[in-house]
C-alpha positions in Angstrom: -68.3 86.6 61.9 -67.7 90.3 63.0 -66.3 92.3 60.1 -63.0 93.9 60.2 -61.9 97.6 60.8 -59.6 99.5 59.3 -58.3 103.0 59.6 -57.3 105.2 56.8 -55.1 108.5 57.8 -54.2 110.3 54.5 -55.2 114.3 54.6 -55.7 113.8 50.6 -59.1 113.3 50.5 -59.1 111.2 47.2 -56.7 109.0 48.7 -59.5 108.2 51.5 -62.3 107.5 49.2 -60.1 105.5 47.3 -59.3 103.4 49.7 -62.9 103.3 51.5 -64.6 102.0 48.4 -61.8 99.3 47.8 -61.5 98.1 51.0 -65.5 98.5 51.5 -66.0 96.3 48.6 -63.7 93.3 50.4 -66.1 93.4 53.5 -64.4 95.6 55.4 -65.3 98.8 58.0 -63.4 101.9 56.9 -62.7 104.8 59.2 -61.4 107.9 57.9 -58.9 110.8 59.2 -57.0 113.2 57.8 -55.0 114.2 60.5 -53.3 113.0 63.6 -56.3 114.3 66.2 -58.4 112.3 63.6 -56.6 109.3 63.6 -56.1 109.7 67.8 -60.2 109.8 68.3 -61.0 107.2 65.6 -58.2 105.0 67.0 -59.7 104.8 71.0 -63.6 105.0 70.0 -63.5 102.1 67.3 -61.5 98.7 67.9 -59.5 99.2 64.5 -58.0 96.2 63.4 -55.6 97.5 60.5 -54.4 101.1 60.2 -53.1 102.9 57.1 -50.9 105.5 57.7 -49.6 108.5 55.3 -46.0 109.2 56.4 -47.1 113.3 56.5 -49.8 115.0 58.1 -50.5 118.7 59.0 -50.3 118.2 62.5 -47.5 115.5 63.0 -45.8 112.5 61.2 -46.6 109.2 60.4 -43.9 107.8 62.3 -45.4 109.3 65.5 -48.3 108.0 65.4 -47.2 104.2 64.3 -45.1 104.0 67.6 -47.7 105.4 69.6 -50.5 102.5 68.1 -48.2 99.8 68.8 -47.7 100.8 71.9 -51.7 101.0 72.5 -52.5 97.8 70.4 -49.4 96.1 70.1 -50.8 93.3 67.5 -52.9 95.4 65.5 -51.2 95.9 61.6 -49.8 99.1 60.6 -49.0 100.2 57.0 -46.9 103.2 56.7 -47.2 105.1 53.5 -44.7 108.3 51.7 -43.8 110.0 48.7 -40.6 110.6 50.4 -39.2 106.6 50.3 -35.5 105.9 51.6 -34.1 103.1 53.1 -33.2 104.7 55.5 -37.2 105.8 56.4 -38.2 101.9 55.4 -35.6 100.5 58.0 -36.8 103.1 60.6 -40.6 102.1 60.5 -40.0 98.4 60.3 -38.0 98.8 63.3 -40.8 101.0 64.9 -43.2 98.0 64.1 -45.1 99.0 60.9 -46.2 95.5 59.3 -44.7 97.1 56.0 -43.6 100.1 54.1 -45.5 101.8 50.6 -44.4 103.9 48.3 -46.8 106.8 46.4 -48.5 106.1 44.2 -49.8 102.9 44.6 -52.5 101.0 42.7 -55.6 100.6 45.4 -55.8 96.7 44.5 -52.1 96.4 46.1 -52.8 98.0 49.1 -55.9 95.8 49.8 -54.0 92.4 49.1 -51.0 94.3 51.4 -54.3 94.9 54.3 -55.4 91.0 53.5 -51.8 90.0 54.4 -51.1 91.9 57.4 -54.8 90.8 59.3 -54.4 87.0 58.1 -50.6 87.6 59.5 -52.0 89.1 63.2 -54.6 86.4 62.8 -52.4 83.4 62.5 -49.8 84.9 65.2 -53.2 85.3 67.7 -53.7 81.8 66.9 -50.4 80.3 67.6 -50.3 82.1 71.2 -53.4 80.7 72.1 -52.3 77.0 71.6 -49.2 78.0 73.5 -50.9 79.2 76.0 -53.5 75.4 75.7 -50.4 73.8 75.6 -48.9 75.0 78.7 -51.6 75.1 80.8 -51.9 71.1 79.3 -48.1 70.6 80.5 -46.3 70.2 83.6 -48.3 72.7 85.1 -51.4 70.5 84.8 -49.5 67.7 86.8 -51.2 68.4 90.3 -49.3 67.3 92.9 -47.3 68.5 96.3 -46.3 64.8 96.9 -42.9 63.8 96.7 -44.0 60.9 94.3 -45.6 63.5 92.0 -42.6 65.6 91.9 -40.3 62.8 91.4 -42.7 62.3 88.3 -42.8 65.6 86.9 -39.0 65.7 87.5 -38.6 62.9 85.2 -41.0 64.0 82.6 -39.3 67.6 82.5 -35.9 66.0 82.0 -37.2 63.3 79.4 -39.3 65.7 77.6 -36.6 67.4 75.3 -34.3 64.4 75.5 -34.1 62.2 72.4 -35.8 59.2 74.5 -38.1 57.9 71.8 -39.9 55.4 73.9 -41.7 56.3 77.2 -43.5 53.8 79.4 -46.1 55.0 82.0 -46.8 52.7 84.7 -49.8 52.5 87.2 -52.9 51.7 88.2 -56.3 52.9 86.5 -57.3 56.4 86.6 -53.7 57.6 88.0 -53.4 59.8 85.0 -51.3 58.2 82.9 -53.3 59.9 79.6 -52.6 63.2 81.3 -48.8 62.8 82.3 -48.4 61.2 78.4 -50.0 64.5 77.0 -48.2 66.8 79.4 -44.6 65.1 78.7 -45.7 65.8 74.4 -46.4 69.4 75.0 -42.9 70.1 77.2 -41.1 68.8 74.4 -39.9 70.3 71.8 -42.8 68.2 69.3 -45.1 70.4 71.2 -46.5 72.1 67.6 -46.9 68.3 65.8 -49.5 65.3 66.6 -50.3 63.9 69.4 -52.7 61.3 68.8 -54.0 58.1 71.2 -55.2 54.7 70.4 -56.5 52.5 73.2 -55.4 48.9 72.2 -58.1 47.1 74.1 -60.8 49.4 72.2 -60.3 47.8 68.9 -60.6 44.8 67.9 -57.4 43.2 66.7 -58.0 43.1 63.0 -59.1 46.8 62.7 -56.4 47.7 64.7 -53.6 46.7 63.1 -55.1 49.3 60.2 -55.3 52.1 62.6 -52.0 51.8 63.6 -50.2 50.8 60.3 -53.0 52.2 57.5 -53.6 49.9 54.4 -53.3 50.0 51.0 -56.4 50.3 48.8 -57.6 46.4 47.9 -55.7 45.3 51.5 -58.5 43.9 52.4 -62.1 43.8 51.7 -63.7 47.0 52.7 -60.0 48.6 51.6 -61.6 51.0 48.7 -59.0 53.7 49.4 -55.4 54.2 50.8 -55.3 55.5 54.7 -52.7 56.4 56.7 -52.1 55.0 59.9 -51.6 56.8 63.2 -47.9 56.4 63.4 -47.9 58.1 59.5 -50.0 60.9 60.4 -47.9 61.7 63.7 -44.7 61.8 62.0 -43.4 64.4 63.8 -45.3 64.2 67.0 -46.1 61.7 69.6 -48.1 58.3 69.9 -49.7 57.1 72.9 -50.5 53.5 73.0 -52.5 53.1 76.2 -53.3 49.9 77.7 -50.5 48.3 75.8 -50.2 45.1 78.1 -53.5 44.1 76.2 -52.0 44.3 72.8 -52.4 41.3 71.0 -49.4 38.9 70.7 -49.6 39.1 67.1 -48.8 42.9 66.8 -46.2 43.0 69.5 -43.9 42.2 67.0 -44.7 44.6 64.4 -44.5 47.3 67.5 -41.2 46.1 68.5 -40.0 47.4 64.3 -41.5 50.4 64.8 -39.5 51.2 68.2 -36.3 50.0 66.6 -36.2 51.8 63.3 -39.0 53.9 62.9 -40.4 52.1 59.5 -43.4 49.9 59.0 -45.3 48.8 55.7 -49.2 49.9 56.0 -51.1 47.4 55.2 -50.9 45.4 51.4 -47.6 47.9 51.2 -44.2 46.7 50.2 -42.6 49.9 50.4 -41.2 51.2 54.2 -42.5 54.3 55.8 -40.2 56.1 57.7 -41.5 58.3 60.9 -40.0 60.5 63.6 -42.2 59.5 66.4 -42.1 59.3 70.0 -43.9 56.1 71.5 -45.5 56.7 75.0 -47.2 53.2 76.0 -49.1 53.0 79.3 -50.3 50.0 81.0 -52.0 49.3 84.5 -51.3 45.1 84.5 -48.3 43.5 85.8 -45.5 43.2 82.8 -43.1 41.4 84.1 -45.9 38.7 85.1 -47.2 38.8 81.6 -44.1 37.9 80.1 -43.2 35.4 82.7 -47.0 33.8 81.5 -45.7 34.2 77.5 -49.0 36.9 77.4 -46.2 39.5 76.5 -43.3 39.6 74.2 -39.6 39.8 76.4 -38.1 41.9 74.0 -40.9 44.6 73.5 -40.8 44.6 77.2 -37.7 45.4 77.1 -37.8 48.0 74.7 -40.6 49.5 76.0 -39.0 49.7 79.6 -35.9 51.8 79.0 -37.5 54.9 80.6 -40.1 53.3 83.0 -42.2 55.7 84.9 -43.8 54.9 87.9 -47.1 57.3 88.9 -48.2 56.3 92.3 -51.9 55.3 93.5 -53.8 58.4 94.9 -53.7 56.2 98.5 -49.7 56.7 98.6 -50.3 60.5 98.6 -53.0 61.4 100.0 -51.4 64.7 100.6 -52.3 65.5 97.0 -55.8 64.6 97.6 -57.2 68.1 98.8 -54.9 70.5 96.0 -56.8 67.5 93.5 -60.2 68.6 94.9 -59.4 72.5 94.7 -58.7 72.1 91.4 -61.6 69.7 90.5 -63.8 72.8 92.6 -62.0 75.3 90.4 -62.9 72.9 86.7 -66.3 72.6 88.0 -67.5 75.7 89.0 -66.8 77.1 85.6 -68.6 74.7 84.0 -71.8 74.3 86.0 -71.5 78.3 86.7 -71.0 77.9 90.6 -68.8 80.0 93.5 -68.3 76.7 95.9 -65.7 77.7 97.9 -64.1 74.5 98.6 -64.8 71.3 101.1 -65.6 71.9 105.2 -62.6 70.3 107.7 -64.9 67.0 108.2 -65.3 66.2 104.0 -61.8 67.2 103.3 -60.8 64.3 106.7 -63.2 61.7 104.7 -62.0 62.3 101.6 -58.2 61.9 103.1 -59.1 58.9 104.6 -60.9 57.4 101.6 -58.8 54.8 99.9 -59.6 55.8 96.4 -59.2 52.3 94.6 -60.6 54.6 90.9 -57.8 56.6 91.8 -57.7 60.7 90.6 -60.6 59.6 88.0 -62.7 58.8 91.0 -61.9 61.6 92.8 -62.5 64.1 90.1 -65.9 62.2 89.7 -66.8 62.3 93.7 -66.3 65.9 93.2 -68.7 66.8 90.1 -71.5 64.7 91.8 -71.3 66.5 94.8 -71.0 69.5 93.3 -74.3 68.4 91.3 -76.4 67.8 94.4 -74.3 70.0 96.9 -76.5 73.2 97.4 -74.2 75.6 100.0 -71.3 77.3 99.1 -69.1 74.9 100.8 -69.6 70.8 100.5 -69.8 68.8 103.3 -69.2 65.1 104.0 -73.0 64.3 103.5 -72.4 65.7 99.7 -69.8 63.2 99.3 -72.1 60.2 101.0 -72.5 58.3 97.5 -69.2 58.3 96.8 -67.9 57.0 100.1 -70.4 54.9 101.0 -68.5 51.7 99.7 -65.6 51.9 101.6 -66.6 54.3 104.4 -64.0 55.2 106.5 -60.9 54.4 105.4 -59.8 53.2 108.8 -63.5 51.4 109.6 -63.0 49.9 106.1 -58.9 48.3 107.1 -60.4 47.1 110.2 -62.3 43.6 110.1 -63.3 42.1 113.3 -61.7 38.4 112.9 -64.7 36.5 114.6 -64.2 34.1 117.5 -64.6 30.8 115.2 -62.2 32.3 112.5 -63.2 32.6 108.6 -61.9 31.0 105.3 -60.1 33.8 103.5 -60.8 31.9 99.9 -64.2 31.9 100.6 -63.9 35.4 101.7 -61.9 36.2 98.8 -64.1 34.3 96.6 -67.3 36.0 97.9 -65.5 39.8 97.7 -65.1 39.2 93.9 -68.5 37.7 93.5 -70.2 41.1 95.0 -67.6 43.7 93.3 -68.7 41.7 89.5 -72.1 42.3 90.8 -72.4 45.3 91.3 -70.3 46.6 88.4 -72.9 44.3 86.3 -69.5 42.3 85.4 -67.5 45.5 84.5 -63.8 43.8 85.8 -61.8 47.3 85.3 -64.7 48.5 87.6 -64.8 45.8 90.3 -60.9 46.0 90.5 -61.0 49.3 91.7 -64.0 48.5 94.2 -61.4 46.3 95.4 -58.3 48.6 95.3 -56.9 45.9 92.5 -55.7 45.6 88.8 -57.9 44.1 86.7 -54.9 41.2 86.2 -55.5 40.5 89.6 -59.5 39.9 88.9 -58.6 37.7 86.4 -56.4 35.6 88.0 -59.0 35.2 90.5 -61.4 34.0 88.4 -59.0 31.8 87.0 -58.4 30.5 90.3 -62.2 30.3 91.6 -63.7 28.7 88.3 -65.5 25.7 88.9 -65.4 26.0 92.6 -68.7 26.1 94.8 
């Protein structure tokens, strides 16, 4: 780590040594000057990171050159110094911009604790602009989309964000972007600055999760050697994102519904309530209302879950988005492998409009790091793109089947489609769902429906 510098004006030359051994002996870089021309030169050649001013000096003031510092370096720390202290003069450099104000004499230990303060101050300030600045460029800004569906969403979103809606549901299919819309609807709101923390309920087995959700209680269980909080404890505060809820286990549906309704739960082996301000966002590609018509989901949690239902459409219902999506994907892409492609030529950017995109912006985004991989010009053509295509082709070759003269049997057909997609995801269903531009509910009701048959 770079040391810091700081600048010492004083024209009392035992004032400057003073201060350069004590603040050399905490790590730091001193500069010297004992005038204003000093302090000017010293001030442009070296990137000073605290300055010490002395109120006098034989060519000017003090309060001169504070205003002029901020104005060059805005953030960097300035401690003003006199023998000539009024309220007045203390009000006056405050207002200026000095970090603080110190009377003569003063005991060298005190001014370095007063130069620790003001640089761990401009430190922590630096630090807090920069996660503004991650958290708006992870906000509604990073909703890409021209499409009147995507604005309807981010139109929603902005008007939920700073509401007091403490459940969200997100609703579409896989790789739409419900993780992204969830993140950039926590960092609109006003619990922007607390958690936000995600648990996939179909990553975990049931029994584990359950702890990660609720914590436990040292001798809960077994392997319980220690209290742990659970995600909804540690995001008091913040927001929870609960994706693939539709594959939540029965058992813990009803534990969910609690926390939605009063914001308390018991952690595991607990008697005593927790209390948390959270919001809930829960996403889910299946078909709820199916699932609780089949008894696979709970009719109240649906209910509570669905009081601000948001629908983000397939990437095939707006196709218009498609080629801002692959500008941007360009953009992501070429600072990270260190390229200057310019974009996609008129024939990839038709093919890629065409393409029914069953992954949805997930396979988009990856259609466009491959062919960024292998692409070698400047700009990519369809041929970079081949891989990714290649299953359905054309979009319009791909909707058109040539009904032969003797007819066909669409459950064999049907049968024989899921058969090949299960193959060739090696028996991935999330994956062979999108080969087929369906949920992965909609593979397993096939199977359901096929089993046993020839």
């Amino acid at each position: 780590m770079s040391r810091e510098h700081v600048l010492v004006v004083d024209d009392e030359k035992l004032i400057r040594f003073t201060l350069r051994e004590s603040l050399a002996e905490e790590g730091y870089v001193v500069h010297e000057a004992a005038d204003v021309a000093e302090a000017q030169k010293a001030f442009e050649r070296y990137a000073i990171d605290c300055a010490i001013l002395d109120h006098k000096l034989p060519d000017g003031d003090g309060f001169s050159l504070l205003q002029e510092f901020k104005e060059a370096q805005p953030d960097t720390p300035v401690i003003l110094m006199t023998a000539y202290s009024t309220i007045q003069k203390a009000v006056e450099a405050m207002r200026i911009g000095a970090f603080t104000y110190v009377n003569k004499p003063f005991e060298a230990d005190e001014m370095v604790l007063t130069v620790r303060r003001a640089l761990e101050t401009t430190r922590l300030r630096r630090e807090v602009r920069a996660l503004r600045r991650i958290h708006q460029a992870d906000g509604l800004g990073n909703v890409i989309g021209e499409s009147s569906g995507m604005r309807d969403v981010v139109e929603l979103i902005s008007k939920l964000a700073d509401s007091r809606a403490t459940t969200v549901l997100l609703l579409g299919e896989s790789g739409v972007g419900k993780g992204l819309i969830a993140r950039a609807l926590h960092n609109a709101s006003a619990r922007r600055d607390k958690p936000f923390l995600t648990i996939t309920c179909t990553a975990i087995p049931e029994t584990l999760l359950e702890s990660e959700l609720f914590g436990h209680e040292r001798g809960a269980f077994t392997d319980a050697k220690s209290t742990k909080q659970g995600l909804f404890e540690v995001a008091d505060g913040g927001t929870v994102f609960l994706d693939e809820i539709g594959d939540m286990p029965l058992g813990l549906q009803a534990k969910i519904l609690q926390v939605l309704e009063d914001r308390t739960f018991k952690r595991l082996g607990g008697v005593s309530d927790i209390h948390v301000d959270i919001r809930v966002v829960a996403a889910t590609n299946t078909d709820l209302d199916r699932q609780v018509r089949e008894g696979a989901f709970r009719t109240d949690l649906f209910y509570r879950l669905n009081t601000f239902p948001i629908q983000i459409p397939p990437l095939r219902e707006r196709t218009e988005d498609v080629p801002i999506l692959m500008r941007f994907f360009v953009d992501q892409f070429n600072r990270e492998f260190n390229k200057q492609v310019e974009g996609a030529d008129r024939d990839a950017l038709a093919a890629l409009e065409r393409h029914p995109w069953p992954g949805n912006v997930r396979e988009l985004r990856n259609a466009v790091e491959r062919a960024m991989i292998l692409g070698q010009g400047s700009t990519l053509k369809k041929t970079d793109f081949a891989f990714s295509l290649e299953t359905f082709g054309d979009a319009r070759s791909a909707s058109h089947f040539e009904l032969p003269a003797e007819g066909i049997n669409m459950e064999a057909l049907e049968r024989d489609l899921v058969r090949q997609a299960l193959e060739r995801s090696k028996g991935n269903q999330s994956r062979a769902a999108q080969l087929l531009g369906m949920t992965r509910d909609q593979i397993r009701y096939r199977l359901e429906k096929y089993s046993g048959k020839p």
